[in-house]
N, C-alpha and C positions, 0 to 999 in steps of 0.2 A: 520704408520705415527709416525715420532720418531720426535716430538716436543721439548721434551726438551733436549735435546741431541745439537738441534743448539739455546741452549738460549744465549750465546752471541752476538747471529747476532740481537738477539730482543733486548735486552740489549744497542747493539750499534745503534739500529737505535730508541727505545727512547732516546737516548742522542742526538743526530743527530735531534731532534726535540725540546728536552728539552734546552739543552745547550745555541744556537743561542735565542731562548726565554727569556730566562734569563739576556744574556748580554743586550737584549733589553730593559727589565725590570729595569736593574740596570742601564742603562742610560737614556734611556725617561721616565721610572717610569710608573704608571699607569695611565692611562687616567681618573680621577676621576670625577666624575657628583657635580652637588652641595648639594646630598645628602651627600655627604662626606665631603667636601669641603666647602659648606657656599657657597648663594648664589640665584642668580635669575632667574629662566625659563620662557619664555614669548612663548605662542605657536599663532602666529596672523595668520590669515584670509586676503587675499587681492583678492580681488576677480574681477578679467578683471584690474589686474594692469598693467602697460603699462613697459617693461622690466623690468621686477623683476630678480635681484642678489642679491647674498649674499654681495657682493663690495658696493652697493648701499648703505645696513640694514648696514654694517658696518658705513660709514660715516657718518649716522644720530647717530648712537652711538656712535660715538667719539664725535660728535659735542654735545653729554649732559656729556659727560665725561668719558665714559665708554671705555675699552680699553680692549684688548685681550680678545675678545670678539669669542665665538665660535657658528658661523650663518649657519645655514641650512635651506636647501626646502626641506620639506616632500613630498609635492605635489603639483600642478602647481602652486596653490596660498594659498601655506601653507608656512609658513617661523616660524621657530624653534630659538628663543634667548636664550642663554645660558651665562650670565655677571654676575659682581658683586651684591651687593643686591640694589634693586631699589624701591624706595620708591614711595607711592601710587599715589602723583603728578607726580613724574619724570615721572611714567609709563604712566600717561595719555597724559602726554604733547611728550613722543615718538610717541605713540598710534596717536597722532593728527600732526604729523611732516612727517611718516609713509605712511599716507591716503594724506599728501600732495602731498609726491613727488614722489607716484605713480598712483596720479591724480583716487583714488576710496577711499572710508572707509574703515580703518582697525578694525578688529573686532578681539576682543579675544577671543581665543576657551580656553585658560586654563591659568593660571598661576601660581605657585609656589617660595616661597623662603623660604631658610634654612639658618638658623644663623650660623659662623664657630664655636662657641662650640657644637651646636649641631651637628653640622659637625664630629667633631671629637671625639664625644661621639657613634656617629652611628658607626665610621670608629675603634674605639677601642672595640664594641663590635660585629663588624662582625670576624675578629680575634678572639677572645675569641669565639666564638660561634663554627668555625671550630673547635679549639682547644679543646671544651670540646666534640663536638662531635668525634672526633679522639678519645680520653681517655674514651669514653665511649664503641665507637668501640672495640677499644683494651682489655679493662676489660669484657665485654660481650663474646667476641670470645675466649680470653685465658680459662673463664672458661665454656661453652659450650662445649668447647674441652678438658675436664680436663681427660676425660679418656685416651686420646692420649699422644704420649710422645713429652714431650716437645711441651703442647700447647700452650706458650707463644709466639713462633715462625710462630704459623698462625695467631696470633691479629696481630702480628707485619710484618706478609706478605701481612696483608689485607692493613694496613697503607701504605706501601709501594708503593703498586695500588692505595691506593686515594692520594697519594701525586704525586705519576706520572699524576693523572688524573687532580688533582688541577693543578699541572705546567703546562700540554697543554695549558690547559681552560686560566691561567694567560698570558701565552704565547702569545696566537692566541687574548686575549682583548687586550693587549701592540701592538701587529704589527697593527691592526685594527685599534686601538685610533690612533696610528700616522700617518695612510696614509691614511685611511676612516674616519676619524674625530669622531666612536664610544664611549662611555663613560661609564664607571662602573660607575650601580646606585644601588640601593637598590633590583633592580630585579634581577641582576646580582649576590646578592648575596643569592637572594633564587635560582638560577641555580645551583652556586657549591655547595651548600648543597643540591640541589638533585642529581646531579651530584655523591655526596660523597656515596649516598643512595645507587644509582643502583649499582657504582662501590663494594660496598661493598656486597651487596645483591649477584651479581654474583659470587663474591670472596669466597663465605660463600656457593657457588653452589660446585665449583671445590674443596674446600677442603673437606666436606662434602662426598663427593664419596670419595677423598683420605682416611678418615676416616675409611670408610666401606670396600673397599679393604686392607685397613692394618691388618682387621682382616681375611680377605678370603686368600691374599694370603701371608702367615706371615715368609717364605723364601724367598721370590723374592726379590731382591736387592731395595734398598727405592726409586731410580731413574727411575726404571720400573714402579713398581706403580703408580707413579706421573703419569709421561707420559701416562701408558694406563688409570688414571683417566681422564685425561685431553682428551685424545681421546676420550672417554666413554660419555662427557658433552658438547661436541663441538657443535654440533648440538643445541642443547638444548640452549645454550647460546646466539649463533650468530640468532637461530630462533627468541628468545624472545624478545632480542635487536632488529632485522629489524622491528618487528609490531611496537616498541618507535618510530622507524629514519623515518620510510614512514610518521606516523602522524607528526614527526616532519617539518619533509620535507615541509607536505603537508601547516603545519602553516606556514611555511618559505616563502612560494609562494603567499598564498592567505590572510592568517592573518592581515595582515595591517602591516606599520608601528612601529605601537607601543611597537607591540610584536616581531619586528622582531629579532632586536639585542638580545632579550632573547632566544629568540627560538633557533635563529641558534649558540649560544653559549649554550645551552643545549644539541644540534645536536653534536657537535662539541665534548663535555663531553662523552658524551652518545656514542659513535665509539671508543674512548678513553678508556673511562671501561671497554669494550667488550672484546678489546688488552690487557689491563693492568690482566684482569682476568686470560688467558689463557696465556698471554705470557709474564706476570713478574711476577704475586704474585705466581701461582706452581711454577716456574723456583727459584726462591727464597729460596722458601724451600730445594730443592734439591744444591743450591748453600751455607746455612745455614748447611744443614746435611753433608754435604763433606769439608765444611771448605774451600773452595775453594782458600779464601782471603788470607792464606799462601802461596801460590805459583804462586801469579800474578806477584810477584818482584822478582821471584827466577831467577837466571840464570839458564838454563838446561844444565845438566851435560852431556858433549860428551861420546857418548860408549866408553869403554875399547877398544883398540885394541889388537890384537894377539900378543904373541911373538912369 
């Protein structure tokens, strides 16, 4: 199985998923929660309300002044408010507006609100937080690998895999927030940091063998090696990851609500990593050792003909 041999096809079809993501991201932005944001969640109870929509919870939320307003049904008479920050009377006097005009009691099951500095204080240090974990990534793997040549090139292969796996993850919250109405909150950002974990942890599998056959077979050309490392950890890889995805799976179906958006954005990281191990961070390397980058803008030179 000569894996790395067709790494541009993998190459091109992470792009192929990265790419469209991104423009997404740079035009709708990410769907932020008010963990980020600043802000107020109202999680109500209506219980045998008489046609419950989100059109309905809207209107009573304009009518106290509240506007762009993002309203969900959890479950038959669960409705999820998502507004600006609302203060302890405004919330009652909803609360009692609510149980009006769907002729039962509203009942709060939770609520939450975050100030936009502290908004922005969370949202500057979940950044920072990937960031020093990258750099530490990096710093740990170059010298782990100090007996290899040029191990500056597997920190920086593994980064490569978690920043592929971060842009899915970012990706697939950006199309979600804007056609499923999803939200990055604070759990969301312990996903990509585990996300960042396993991607890394597998990466540190497939180089790790490349290691030890560079000393077994220390003629074979560096691209062989790769590849029959990468062969040699296949198994191993995609086995370890299925036992993560089935449980994830299985929280995805029956976990509730609560957890679902995390989960299945963990699910989604986690498949991501498995690919980004075997079929970007070796290929990398072998694409770093050969220098490749000089000869993607070349023109190719037509053979000589006879005279």
């Amino acid at each position: 199985m000569n894996i790395i041999d067709k790494r541009y096809w993998y190459f091109g079809l992470s792009l192929l998923l990265i790419i469209p993501g991104m423009i997404a991201l740079s035009v709708w932005g990410l769907p932020l929660a008010i963990d980020f944001t600043g802000g107020s969640k109202l999680e109500v109870q209506l219980p045998a309300a008489r046609d419950l929509t989100t059109s309905k919870v809207d209107v009573v939320l304009d009518k106290f002044g509240f506007s762009d307003n993002i309203v969900q049904l959890s479950d038959d008479d669960v409705v999820i408010i998502r507004t600006k920050d609302m203060g302890d009377s405004t919330r009652s006097a909803v609360m009692v507006r609510l149980g009006e005009v769907f002729g039962t009691e509203a009942v709060l099951l939770d609520f939450a609100s975050v100030g936009p500095v502290v908004g922005r204080e969370i949202a500057s240090r979940a950044v920072l937080a990937v960031g020093v974990a990258a750099l530490g990534i990096l710093g740990y793997i170059t010298y782990a690998f100090r007996g290899v040549q040029h191990a500056f090139r597997y920190g920086m292969g593994a980064i490569f895999a978690l920043l592929h796996d971060v842009a899915i993850v970012l990706s697939f919250a950006t199309i979600m927030g804007r056609f499923f109405g999803w939200e990055v909150d604070a759990l969301f950002l312990t996903a990509v940091l585990t996300v960042i974990g396993f991607s890394v942890h597998d990466s540190i599998v497939v180089f790790d063998r490349i290691r030890e056959n560079l000393g077994r077979y220390r003629r074979a050309p560096y691209e062989d090696v790769v590849n029959h490392s990468v062969v040699q950890t296949l198994d191993r890889s995609i086995n370890t990851q299925l036992t993560a995805v089935f449980t994830l799976f299985a929280l995805a179906l029956f976990g509730g609500t609560t957890i679902r958006i995390f989960v299945i954005t963990m699910l989604v990281g986690m498949i991501s990593g498995t690919y980004s191990s075997i079929f970007t961070a070796a290929p990398i390397l072998v694409l770093w050792e050969k220098r490749e980058w000089r000869t993607w803008f070349r023109r190719s030179t037509p053979p000589a003909t006879a005279q």
